[in-house]
N, C-alpha and C positions, 0 to 999 in steps of 0.2 A: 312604467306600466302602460299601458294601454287605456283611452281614453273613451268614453261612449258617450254618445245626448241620453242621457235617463230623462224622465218623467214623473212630477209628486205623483204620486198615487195618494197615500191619508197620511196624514200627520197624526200620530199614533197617541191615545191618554199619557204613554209612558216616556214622552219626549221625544221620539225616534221617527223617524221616516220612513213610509213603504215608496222602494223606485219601481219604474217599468221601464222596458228599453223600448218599449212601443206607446205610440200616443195612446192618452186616457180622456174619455169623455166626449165634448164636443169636437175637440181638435182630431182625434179618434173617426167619430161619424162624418168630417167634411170628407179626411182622406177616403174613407171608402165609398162617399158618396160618389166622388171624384170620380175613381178607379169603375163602381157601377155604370156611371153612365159613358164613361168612356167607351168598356165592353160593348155598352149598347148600342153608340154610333156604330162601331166597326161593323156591326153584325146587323146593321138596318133596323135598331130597335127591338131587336128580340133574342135572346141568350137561351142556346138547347141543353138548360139545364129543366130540371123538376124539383121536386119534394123528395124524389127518390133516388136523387142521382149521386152518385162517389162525391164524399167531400173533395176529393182530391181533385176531380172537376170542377168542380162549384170554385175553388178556392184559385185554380188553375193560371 
């Protein structure tokens, strides 16, 4: 079978595990800190996105 890095998510009342195949949490918010500021170098500090702009930009 095929192998992934999953992620706890919550250790459930009923004994069970919820996974994520994407970081949870702090580990979560560094990566994208990361990924933020880097956009920002490239682009002299400033990214032409808005409040109103295609997720699919934003997320780009």
């Amino acid at each position: 079978g095929k192998q992934e890095k999953g992620y706890i998510k919550e250790i459930r009342s009923d004994g069970n595990i919820s996974l994520s195949l994407q970081p949870v949490g702090a580990e979560a918010a560094s990566s994208l800190n990361t990924k933020i500021l880097s956009k920002l170098r490239e682009n002299n500090g400033t990214l032409p996105v808005s409040d109103k702009s295609d997720p699919q930009v934003i997320s780009g």
